[in-house]
C-alpha positions as CSV (number, residue, x, y, z in Angstrom):
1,X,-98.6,22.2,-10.7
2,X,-100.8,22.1,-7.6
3,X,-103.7,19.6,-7.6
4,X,-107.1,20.9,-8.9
5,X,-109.4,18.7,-6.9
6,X,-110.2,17.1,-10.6
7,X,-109.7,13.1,-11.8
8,X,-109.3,12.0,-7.7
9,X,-111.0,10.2,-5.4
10,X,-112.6,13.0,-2.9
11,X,-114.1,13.1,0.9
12,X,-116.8,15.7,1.7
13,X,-118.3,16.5,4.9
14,X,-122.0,14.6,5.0
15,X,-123.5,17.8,6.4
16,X,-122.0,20.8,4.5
17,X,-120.5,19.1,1.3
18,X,-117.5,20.9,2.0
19,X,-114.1,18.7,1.4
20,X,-112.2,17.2,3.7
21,X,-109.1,15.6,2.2
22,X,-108.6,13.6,-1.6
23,X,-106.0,11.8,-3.0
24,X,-105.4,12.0,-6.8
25,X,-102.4,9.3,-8.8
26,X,-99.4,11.4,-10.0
27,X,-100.5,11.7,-13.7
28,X,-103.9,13.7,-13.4
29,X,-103.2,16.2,-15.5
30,X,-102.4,14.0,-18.1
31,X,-105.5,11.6,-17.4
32,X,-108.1,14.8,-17.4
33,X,-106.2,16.2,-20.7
34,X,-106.1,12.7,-22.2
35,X,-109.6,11.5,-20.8
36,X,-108.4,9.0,-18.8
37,X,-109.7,9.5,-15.7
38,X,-111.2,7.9,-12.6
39,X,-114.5,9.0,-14.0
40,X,-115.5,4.8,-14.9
41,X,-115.9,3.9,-12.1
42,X,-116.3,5.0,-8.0
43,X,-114.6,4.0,-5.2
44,X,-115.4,1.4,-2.7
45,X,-113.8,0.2,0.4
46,X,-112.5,-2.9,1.2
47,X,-110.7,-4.3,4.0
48,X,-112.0,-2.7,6.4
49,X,-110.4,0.7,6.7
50,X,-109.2,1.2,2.9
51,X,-110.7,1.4,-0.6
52,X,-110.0,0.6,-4.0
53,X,-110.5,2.4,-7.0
54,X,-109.9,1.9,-10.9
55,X,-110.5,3.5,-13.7
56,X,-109.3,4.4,-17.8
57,X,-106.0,4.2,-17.4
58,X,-105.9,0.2,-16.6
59,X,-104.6,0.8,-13.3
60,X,-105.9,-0.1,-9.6
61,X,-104.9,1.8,-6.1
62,X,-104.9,1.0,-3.1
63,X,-106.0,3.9,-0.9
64,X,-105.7,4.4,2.6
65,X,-108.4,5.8,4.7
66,X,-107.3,9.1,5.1
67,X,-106.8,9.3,1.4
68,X,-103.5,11.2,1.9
69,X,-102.9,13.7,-1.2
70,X,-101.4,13.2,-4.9
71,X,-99.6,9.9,-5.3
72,X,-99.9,8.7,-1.7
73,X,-101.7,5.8,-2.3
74,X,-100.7,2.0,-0.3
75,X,-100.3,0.2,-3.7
76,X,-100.9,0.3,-7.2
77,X,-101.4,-3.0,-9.6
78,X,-101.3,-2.9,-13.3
79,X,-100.8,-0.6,-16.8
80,X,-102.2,0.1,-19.5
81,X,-103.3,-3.8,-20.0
82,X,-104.3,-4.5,-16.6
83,X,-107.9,-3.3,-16.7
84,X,-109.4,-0.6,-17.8
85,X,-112.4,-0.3,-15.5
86,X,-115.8,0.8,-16.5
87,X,-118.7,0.0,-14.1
88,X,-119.5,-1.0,-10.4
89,X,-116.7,-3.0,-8.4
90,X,-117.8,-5.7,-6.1
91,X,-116.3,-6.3,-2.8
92,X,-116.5,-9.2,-0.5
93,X,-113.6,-8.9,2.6
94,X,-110.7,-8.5,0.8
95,X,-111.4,-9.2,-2.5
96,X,-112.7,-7.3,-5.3
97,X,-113.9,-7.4,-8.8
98,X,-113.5,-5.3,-11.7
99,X,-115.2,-5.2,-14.6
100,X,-113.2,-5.0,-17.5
101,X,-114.4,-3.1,-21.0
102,X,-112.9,-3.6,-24.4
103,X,-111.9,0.3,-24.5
104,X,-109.3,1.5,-26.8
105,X,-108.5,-2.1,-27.7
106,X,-108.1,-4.0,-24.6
107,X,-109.9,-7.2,-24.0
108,X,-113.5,-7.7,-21.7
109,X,-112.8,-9.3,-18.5
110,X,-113.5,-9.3,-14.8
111,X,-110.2,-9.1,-12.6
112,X,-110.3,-10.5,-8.7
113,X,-107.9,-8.4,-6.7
114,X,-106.7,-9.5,-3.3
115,X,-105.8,-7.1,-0.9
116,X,-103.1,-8.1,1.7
117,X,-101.6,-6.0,4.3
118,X,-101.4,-2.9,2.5
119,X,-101.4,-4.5,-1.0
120,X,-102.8,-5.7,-3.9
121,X,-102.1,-9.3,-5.6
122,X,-104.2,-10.2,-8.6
123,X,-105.9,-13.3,-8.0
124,X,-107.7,-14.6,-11.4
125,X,-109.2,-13.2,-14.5
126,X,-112.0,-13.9,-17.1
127,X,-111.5,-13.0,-20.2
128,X,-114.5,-12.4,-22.9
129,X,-117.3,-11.1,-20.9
130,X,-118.1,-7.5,-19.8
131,X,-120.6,-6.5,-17.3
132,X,-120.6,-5.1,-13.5
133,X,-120.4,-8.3,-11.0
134,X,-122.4,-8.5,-8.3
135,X,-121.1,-11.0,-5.2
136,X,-123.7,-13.4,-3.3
137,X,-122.3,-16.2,-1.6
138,X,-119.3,-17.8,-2.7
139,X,-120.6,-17.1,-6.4
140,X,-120.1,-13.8,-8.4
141,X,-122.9,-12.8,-10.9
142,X,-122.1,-11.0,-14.1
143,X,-124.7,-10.0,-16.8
144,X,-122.1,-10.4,-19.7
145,X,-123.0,-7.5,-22.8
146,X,-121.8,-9.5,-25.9
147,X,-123.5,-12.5,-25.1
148,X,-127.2,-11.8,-23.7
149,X,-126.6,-14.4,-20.9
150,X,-125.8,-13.9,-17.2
151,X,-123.2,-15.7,-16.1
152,X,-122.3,-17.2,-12.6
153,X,-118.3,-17.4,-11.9
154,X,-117.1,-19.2,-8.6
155,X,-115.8,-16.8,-6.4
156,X,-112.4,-18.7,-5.9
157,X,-111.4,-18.8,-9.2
158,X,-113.4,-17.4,-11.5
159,X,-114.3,-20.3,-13.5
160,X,-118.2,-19.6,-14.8
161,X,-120.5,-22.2,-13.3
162,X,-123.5,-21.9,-15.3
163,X,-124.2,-19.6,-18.3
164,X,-128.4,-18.6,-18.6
165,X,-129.8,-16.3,-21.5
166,X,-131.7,-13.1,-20.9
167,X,-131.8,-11.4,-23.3
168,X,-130.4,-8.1,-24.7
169,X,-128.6,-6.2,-22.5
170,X,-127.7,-2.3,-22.3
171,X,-123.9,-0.9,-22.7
172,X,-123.7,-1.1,-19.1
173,X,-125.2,-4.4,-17.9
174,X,-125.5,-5.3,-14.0
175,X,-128.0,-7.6,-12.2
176,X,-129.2,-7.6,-8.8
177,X,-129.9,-10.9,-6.0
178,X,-132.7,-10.6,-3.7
179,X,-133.0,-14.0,-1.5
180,X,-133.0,-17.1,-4.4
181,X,-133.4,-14.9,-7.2
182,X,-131.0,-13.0,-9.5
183,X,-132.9,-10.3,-11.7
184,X,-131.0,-8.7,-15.2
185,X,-132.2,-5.3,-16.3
186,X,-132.5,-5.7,-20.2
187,X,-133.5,-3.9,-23.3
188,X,-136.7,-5.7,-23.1
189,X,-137.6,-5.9,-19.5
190,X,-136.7,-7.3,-16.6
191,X,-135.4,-11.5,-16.4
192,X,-135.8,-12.7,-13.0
193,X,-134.0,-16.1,-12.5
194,X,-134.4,-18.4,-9.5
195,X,-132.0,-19.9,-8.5
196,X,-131.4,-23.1,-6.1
């Protein structure tokens, strides 16, 4: 069955929105008949000329720049367990972090991922939070869902630092940094925190 273009990771030209190249994993079909797709997340690149992208199915590629097709990704890392990724991924060199959702019974997290050479090497895990992380510093910010609070992890391993309240968050919780402060879109507002 030839490739549809659907459940992939696609390049189009800046100026005429035409495409250029994709890559897709092997199982699309199933993962557009089973709704399991890509669609939870985006792409971003990392390490300087690749990207990483997750999605549904709990499963993380490696892509290479020039995408390269169906099933021609570097490296994949993961299953069904691994993380099932719904929101933004942050990137700082070669790491990254995925949020993780409790979808189809799988646990909240966020999941560091290393990239070395051309592969991928998990490098710690949180377990009970949800939320997109955001990276500033040698600290990772995540507005966790369940909780109301934002939480601060250290980048190296993930441990969280300090926990603050703020408030009610939305089903898809992320926070932003500007200079000392870090500011959590909730169902009330806006909770700026300043930070040290």
């Amino acid at each position: 069955l030839k490739w549809d273009h659907s459940d992939g990771v696609i390049q189009l030209n800046a100026k005429t929105m035409h495409y250029v190249r994709g890559w897709a994993p092997k199982n699309w079909e199933e993962g557009d008949a089973d709704d399991l797709s890509l669609s939870s997340t985006s792409p971003v690149r990392i390490a300087a000329n690749k990207y990483i992208v997750g999605g549904k199915r709990g499963e993380v590629w490696l892509l290479k720049k020039s995408l390269g097709g169906v099933n021609r990704q570097l490296d994949t890392l993961g299953g069904d367990n691994f993380c099932q990724t719904f929101g933004g991924i942050a990137v700082k060199g070669t790491l990254a972090l995925l949020p993780c959702k409790n979808w189809m019974g799988h646990p909240h997290g966020v999941v560091a991922v290393r990239v070395k050479g051309n592969h991928l090497h998990e490098a710690w895990r949180t377990s009970g939070l949800y939320g997109s992380p955001i990276i500033a510093g040698n600290r990772a910010f995540v507005a966790d869902l369940d909780s109301g609070d934002l939480k601060v992890l250290s980048l190296k391993t993930g441990h969280v630092l300090a926990s603050i309240q703020v408030g009610s968050l939305p089903t898809f919780p992320s926070e932003v940094v500007d200079g000392n402060h870090v500011f959590v879109g909730t169902l009330d507002g806006i909770t700026a925190i300043r930070g040290s």
